[in-house]
KEBA-660266 format. One line per field, with one value per residue (C-alpha): residue in three letters; x, y, z. Coordinates in steps of 0.02 Angstrom, whole numbers, always signed. Layout:
BEGIN
residu = Ala/...;
xx = X/...;
yy = Y/...;
zz = Z/...;
***
This chain:
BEGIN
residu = Unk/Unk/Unk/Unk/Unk/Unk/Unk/Unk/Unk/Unk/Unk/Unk/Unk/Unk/Unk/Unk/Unk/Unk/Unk/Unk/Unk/Unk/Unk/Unk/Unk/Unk/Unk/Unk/Unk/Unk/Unk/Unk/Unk/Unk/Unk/Unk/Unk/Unk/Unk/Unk/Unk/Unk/Unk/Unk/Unk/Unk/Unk/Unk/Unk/Unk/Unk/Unk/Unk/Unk/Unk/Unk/Unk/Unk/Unk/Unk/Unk/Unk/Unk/Unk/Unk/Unk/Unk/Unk/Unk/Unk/Unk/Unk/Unk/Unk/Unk/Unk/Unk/Unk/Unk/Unk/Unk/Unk/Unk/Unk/Unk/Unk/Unk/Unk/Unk/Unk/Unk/Unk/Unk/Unk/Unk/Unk/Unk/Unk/Unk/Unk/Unk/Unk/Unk/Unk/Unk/Unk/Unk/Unk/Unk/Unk/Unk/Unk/Unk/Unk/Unk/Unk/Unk/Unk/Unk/Unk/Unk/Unk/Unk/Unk/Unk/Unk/Unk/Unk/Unk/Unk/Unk/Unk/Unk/Unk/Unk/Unk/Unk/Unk/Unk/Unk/Unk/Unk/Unk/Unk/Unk/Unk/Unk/Unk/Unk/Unk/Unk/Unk/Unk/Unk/Unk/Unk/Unk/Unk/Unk/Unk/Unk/Unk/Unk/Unk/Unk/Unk/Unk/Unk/Unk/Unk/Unk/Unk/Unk/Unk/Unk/Unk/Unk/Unk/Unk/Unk/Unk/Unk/Unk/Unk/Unk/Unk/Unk/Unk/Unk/Unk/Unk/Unk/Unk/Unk/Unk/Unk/Unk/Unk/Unk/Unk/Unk/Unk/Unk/Unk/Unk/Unk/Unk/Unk/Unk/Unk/Unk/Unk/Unk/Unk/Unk/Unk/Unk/Unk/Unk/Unk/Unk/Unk/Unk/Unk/Unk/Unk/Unk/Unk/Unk/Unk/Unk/Unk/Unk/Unk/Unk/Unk/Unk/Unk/Unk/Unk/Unk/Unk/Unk/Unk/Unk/Unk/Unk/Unk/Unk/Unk/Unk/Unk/Unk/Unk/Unk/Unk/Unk/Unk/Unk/Unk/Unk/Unk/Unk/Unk/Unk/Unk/Unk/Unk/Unk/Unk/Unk/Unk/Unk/Unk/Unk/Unk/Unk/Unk/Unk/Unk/Unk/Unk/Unk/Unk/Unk/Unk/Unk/Unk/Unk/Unk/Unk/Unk/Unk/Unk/Unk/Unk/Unk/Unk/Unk/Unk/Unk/Unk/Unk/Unk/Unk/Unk/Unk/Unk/Unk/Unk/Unk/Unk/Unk/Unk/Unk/Unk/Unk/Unk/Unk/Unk/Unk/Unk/Unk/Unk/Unk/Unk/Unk/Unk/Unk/Unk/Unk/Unk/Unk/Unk/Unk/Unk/Unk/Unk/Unk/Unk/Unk/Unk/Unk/Unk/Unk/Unk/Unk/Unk/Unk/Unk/Unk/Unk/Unk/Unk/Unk/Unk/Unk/Unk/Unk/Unk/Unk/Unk/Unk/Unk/Unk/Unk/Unk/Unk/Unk/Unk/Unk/Unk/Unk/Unk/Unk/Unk/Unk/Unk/Unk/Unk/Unk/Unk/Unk/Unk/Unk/Unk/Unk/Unk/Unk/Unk/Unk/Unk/Unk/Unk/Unk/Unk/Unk/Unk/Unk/Unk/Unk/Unk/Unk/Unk/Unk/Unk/Unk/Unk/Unk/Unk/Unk/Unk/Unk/Unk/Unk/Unk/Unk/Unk/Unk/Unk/Unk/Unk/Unk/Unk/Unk/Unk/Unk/Unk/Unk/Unk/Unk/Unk/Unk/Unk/Unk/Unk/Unk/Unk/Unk/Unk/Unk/Unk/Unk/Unk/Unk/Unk/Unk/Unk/Unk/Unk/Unk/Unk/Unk/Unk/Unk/Unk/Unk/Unk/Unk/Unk/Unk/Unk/Unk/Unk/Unk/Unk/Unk/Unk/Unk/Unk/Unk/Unk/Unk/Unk/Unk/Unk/Unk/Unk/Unk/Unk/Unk/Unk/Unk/Unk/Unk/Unk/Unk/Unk/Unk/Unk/Unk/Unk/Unk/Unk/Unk/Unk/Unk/Unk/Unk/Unk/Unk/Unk/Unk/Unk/Unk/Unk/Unk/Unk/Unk/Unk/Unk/Unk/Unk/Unk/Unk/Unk/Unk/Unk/Unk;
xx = +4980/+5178/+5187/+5341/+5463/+5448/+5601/+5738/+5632/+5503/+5587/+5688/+5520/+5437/+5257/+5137/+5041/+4918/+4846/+4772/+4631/+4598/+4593/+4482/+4305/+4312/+4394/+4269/+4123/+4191/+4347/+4291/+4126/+4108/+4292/+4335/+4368/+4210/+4240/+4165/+4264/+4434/+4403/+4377/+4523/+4641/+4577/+4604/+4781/+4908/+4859/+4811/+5001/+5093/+4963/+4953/+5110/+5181/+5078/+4910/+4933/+4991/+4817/+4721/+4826/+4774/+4589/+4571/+4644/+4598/+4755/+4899/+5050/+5109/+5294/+5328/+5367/+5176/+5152/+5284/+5177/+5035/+5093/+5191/+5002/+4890/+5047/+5041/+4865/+4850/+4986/+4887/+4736/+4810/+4871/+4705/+4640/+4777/+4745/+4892/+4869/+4918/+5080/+5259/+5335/+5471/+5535/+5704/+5766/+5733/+5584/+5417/+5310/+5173/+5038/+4983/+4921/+5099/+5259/+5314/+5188/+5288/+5377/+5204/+5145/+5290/+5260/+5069/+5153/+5275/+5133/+5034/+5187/+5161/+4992/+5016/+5126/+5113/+5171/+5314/+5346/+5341/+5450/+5578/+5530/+5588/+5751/+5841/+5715/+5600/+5463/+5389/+5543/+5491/+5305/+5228/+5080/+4948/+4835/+4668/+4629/+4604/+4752/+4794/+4936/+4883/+4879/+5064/+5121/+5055/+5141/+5299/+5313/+5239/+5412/+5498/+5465/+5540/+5378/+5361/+5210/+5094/+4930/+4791/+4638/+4481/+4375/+4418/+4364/+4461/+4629/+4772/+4886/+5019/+5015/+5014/+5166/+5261/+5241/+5282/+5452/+5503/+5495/+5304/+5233/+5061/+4929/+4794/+4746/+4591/+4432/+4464/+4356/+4268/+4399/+4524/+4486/+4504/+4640/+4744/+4704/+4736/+4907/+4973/+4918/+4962/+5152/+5291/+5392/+5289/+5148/+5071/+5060/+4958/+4824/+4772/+4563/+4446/+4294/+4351/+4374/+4546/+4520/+4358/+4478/+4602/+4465/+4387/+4539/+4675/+4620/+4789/+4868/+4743/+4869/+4987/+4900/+4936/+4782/+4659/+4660/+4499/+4429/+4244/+4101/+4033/+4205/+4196/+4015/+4084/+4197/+4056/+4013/+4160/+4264/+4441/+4483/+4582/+4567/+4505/+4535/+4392/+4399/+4261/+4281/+4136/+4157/+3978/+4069/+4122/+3936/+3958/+4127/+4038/+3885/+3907/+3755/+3704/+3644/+3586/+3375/+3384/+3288/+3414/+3344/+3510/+3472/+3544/+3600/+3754/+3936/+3913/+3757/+3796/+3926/+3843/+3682/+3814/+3893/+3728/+3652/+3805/+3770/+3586/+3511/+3337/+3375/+3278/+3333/+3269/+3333/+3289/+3366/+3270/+3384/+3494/+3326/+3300/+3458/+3420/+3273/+3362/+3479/+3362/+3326/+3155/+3144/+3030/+3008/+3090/+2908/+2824/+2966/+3031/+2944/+2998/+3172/+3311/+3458/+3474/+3635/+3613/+3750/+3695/+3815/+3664/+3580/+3438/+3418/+3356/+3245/+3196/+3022/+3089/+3197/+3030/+2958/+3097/+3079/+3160/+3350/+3337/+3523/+3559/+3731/+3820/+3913/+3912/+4045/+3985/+3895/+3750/+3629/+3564/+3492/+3586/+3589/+3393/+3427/+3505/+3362/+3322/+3200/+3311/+3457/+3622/+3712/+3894/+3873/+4075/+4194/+4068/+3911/+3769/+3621/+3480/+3365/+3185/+3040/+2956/+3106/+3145/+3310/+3392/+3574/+3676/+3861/+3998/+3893/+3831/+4012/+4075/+4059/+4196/+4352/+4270/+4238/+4351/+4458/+4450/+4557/+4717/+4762/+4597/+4649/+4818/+4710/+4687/+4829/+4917/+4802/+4822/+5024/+4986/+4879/+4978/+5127/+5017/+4971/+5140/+5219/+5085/+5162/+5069/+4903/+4915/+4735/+4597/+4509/+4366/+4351/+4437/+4397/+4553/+4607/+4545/+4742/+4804/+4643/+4720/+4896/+4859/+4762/+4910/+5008/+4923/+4887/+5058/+5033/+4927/+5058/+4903/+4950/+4856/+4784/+4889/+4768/+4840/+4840/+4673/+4585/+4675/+4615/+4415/+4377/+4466/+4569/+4760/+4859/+4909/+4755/+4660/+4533/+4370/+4287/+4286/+4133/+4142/+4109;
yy = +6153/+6111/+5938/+5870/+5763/+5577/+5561/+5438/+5340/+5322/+5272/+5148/+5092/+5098/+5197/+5114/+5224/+5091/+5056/+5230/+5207/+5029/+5160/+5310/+5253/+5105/+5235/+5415/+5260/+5173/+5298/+5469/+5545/+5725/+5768/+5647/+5501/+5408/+5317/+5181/+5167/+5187/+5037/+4968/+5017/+4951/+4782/+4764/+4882/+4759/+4696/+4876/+4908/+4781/+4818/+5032/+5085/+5262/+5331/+5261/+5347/+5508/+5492/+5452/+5598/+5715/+5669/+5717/+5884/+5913/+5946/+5812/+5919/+5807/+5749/+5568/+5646/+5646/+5458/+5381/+5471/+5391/+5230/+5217/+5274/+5149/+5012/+5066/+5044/+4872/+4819/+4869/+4802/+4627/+4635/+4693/+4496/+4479/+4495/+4597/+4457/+4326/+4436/+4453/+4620/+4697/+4872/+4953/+4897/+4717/+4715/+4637/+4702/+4775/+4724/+4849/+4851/+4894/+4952/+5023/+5187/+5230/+5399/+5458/+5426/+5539/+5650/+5677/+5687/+5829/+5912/+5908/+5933/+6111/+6112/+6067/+6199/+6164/+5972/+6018/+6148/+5995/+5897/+6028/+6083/+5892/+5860/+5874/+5810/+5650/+5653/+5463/+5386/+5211/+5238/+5108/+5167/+5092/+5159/+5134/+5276/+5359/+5302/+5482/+5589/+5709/+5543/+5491/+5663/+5635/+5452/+5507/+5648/+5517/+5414/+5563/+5597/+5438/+5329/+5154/+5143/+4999/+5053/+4999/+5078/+5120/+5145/+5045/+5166/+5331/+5237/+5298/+5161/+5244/+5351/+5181/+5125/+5286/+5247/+5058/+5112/+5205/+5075/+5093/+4941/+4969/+4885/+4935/+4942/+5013/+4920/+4783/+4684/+4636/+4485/+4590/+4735/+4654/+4559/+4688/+4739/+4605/+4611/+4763/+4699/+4514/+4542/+4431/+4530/+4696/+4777/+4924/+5058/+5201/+5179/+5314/+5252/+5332/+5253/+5131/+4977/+4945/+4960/+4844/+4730/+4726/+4729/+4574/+4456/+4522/+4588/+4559/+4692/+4822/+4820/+4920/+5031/+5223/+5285/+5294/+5468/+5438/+5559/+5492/+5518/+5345/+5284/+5357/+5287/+5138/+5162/+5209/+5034/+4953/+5083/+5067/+5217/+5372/+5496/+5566/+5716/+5760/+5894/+5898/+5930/+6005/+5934/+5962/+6054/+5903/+5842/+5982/+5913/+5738/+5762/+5908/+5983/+6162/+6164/+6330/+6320/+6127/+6093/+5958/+5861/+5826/+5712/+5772/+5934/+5893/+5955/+5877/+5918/+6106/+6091/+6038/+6139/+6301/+6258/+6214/+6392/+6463/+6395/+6460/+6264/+6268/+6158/+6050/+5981/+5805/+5790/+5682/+5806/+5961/+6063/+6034/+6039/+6222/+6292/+6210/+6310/+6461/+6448/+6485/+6289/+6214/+6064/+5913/+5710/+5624/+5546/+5720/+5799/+5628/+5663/+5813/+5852/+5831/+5786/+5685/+5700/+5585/+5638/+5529/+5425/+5301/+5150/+5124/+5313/+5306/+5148/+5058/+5142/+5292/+5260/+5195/+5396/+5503/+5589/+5547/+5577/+5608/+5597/+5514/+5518/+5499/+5610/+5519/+5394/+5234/+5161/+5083/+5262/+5224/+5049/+4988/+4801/+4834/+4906/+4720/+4643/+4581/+4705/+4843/+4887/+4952/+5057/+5146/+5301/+5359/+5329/+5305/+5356/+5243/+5254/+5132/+5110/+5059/+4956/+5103/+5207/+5321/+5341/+5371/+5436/+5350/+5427/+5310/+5164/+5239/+5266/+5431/+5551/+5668/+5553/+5409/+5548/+5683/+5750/+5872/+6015/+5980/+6125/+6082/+5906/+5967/+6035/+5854/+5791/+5898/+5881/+5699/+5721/+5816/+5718/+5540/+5638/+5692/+5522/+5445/+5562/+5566/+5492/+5351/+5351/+5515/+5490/+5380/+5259/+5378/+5484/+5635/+5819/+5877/+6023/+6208/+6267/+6145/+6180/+6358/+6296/+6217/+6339/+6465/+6361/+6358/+6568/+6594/+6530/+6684/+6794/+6840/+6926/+6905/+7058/+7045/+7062/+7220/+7152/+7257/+7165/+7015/+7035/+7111/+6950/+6844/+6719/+6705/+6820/+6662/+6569/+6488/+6627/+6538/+6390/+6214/+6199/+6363/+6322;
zz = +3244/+3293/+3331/+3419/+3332/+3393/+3539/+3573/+3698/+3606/+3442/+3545/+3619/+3463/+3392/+3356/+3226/+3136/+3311/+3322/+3205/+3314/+3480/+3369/+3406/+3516/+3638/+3612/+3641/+3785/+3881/+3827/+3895/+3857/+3887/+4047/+4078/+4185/+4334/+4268/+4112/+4223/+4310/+4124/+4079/+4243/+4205/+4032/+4052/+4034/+3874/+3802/+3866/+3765/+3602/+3610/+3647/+3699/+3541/+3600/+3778/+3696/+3583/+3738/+3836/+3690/+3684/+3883/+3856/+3681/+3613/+3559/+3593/+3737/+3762/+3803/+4002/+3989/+3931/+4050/+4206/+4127/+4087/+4249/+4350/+4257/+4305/+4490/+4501/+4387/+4502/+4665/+4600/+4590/+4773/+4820/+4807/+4930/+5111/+5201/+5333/+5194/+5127/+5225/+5194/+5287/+5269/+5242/+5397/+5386/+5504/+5500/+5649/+5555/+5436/+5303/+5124/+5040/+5100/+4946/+4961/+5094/+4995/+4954/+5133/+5187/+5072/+5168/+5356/+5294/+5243/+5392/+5494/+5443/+5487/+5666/+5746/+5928/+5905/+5828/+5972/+6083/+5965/+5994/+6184/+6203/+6122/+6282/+6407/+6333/+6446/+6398/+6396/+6477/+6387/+6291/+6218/+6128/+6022/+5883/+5815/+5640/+5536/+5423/+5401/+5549/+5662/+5584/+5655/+5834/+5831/+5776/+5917/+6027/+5970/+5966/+6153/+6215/+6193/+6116/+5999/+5925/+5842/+5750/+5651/+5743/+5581/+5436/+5310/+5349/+5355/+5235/+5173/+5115/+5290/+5359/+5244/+5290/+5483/+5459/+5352/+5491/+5620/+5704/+5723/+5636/+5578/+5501/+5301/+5198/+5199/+5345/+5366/+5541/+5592/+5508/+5621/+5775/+5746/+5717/+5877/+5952/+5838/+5963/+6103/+6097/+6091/+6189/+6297/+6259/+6386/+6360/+6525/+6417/+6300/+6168/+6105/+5988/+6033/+6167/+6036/+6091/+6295/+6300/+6189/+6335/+6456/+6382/+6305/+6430/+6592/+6659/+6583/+6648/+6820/+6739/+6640/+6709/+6599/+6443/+6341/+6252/+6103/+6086/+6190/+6160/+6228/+6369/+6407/+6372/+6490/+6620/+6623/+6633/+6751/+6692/+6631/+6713/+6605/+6438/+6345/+6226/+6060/+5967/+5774/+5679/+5505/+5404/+5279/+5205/+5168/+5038/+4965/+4970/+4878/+4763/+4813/+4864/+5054/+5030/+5053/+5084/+5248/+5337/+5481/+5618/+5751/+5903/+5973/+6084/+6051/+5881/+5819/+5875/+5773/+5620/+5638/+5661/+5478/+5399/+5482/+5407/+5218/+5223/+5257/+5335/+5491/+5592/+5750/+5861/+6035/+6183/+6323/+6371/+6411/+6239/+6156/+6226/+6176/+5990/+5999/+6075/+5926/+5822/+5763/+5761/+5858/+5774/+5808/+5666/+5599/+5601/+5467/+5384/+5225/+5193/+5209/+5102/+5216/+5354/+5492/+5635/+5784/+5937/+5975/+5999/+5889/+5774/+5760/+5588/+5543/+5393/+5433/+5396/+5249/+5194/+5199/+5133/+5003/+4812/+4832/+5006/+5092/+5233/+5338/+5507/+5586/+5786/+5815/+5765/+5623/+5713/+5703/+5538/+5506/+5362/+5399/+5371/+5159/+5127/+5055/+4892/+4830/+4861/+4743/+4804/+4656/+4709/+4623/+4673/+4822/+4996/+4896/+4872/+4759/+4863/+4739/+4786/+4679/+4618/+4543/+4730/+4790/+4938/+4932/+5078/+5120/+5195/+5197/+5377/+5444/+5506/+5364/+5413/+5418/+5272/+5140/+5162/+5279/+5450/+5425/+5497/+5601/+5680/+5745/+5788/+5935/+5968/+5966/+6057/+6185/+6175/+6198/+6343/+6424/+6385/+6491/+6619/+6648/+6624/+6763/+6885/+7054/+7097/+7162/+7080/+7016/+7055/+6952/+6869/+6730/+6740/+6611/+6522/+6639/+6579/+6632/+6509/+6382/+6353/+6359/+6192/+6126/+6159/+6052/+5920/+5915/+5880/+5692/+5681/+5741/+5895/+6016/+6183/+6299/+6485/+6636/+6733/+6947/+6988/+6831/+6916/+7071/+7031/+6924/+7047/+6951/+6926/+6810/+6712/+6702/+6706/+6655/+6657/+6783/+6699/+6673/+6542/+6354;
***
């Protein structure tokens, strides 16, 4: 085998060759398990790094480069990406025992309105937003639709909502528009920090950072809306968090609010009982795949039990259908019941098939869905997931006991391990499995967001009185507008209604083609 000759850098930086035999079995026993490196052992190996740096030297990350790809013909290129990784990472794990709330950063700029985990991921975050730029088509049509005319000039939007790169795009067309923005997170597990970095580099007051806790969540909140000299007269909410905020702490500010776009169905029942909002625009993402991605296992044959059959649980019951699961469906509403059942799905109570299946999906939007009592009869290794909007459907608070042992198997999956040896696999601790183990494609949620845009300027140049205080549909005219935006990444080209087609269906030659009511 050709080995290469030792470089300048790392003659000037000096081998270490007598510590290899100290590294030989210590690390095949405790780094190397059957080719890869375990989780466990990484996290092993970031606390104890900065000692193993100063003691192992560029030779003993060559030899442990070599053992994880069976082969030692590495170039010191190799060892200073390496070395500089396991730095980044020590270095991050130290400032994780440091609340953002506790640390002043600034950015390029010299300013300090935002609160975020660290500012200097920014590049990488930037690095994620030009990717998705490419991904959503029809905002960057607006982006450039706009550069004479800026349609929100005067906004000032607020917004909580998912905290990702395709999220980072819809802000900075929001800013690129005219609007001023402040956001926070609405779900404190799905948030991107060095999306969050990228945003706050470029001047977006934002705060939000991975793993919040409760006070931490609503105080950054509170953080965009508790701002001298600065009122908000839009709001953009994914599940209502940030409008009952306003609603409760700062009612004042409600006068000049011109409208709520809301995402979630359980914010706009929320908003049913208060009656503040204008508007909402609603998309509904069907995301089971990533139950797949999450767990490793084969759905084909598994009988999964999905609580619910509205927008989202037709969603999930069409992609588990469409990987050959054997699905069973509880609903409360008759008339989604019978078009489960019409689907082809048979319709159970949750007690009468608890025992047997293998997956559980709950996608209510309601609480206490799934109880300790039935944790209690799943089967051995029996998953159990959320795909509705909040994290109340499945009754974790009840697994927190002492008899019970919790075991995190890898990033948002839990082993919960009873007395007698069964366990029960739980995904994103409860949270929305979608957005807190993987990701939504993001040409899908550019559907969102452009309807979002949309619907912010709707709002923003209404004349006034232009719409009463109620909840108002996205219009089907501005529905297809979007989606004709996004056909023209497929180079689709749409059939033209000749005047007697026009006229014998009875609808106008440029929409829109269907009543609102259509699905």
């Amino acid at each position: 085998m050709v080995r290469p000759q030792p470089s300048v850098a790392s003659s000037l930086l000096g081998g270490c060759p007598q510590l290899l035999p100290r590294l030989g079995a210590p690390c095949d026993e405790r780094v190397i398990a059957c080719g890869t490196i375990s989780c466990l052992n990484i996290q092993y190996f970031y606390h104890n790094a900065c000692s193993w740096f100063q003691k192992i030297g560029f030779c003993g990350i060559r030899f442990l480069i070599s053992v994880m790809h069976k082969t030692d013909v590495f170039t010191d290129c190799y060892c200073i990406v390496i070395l500089h990784f396991f730095l980044v990472h020590t270095q991050e794990s130290l400032e994780d025992e440091v609340s953002p709330r506790n640390k002043e950063q600034k950015n390029s700029d010299g300013s300090k309105d935002f609160c975020i985990k660290n500012i200097h991921q920014a590049a990488f975050g930037r690095r994620e937003i030009e990717i998705a730029e490419l991904e959503m088509p029809a905002l960057m049509i607006l982006r450039k639709a706009a550069q004479g005319e800026k349609p929100l000039v005067g906004a000032r939007i607020v917004g909580c909502t998912h905290i990702t790169a395709h999220t980072a795009v819809l802000m900075e067309t929001l800013s690129a528009l005219g609007a001023q923005c402040r956001w926070a997170a609405c779900n404190i597990y799905s948030i991107q920090n060095e999306v969050a970095a990228a945003l706050a580099e470029r001047g977006v007051p934002v705060f939000a950072w991975k793993g919040e806790s409760e006070d931490d969540y609503f105080w950054c909140i509170d953080s965009c809306v508790n701002v001298e000299g600065w009122e908000p007269n839009l709001i953009l909410d994914d599940g209502g968090d940030m409008t009952h905020w306003i609603y409760k702490k700062y009612p004042q500010l409600l006068k000049n609010i011109k409208g709520i776009v809301e995402e979630s169905v359980t914010g706009v029942h929320r908003y049913q009982e208060t009656c503040v909002v204008e508007i909402y625009s609603i998309i509904f993402l069907y995301a089971c795949l990533r139950l797949k991605r999450t767990t490793d296992v084969t759905l084909s044959g598994k009988q999964v039990l999905v609580c619910g059959y509205g927008e989202v649980g037709k969603g999930c019951c069409a992609a588990l259908k469409g990987l050959r699961a054997i699905v069973y469906v509880t609903e409360v509403d008759p008339i989604c019941a019978l078009q489960a059942c019409m689907d082809g799905f048979q319709l159970a109570r949750l007690n009468e098939v608890i025992e047997m299946v293998d997956i559980v999906i709950t996608c209510t939007g309601n609480i206490n869905v799934v109880l300790r009592e039935h944790l209690e009869h799943m089967k051995n290794g029996c998953i159990v997931c959320n795909m509705g909007h909040s994290n109340t459907e499945i009754d974790v608070t009840s697994l927190m006991t002492p008899e019970l042992t919790w075991r995190r198997i890898r990033a948002h999956v839990d082993h919960i391990i009873w007395p007698d040896g069964k366990i029960i696999v739980l995904l994103a601790e409860g949270r929305l499995l979608n957005l807190s183990c993987s990701t939504v494609p993001v040409y899908v949620l550019s559907i969102t967001a452009t309807t979002q845009v949309l619907a912010l300027i709707e709002l923003f140049n209404a004349p006034e009185r232009g719409y009463k205080q109620d909840i108002y549909v996205f219009p089907r005219k501005m529905d297809e507008f979007v989606a004709a935006l996004h056909l023209q990444n497929f180079d689709a080209h749409l059939t033209e209604l000749t005047d007697e087609q026009v006229k014998y269906i009875g609808v106008n030659k440029n929409g829109p083609f269907k009543p609102s009511y259509y699905r």
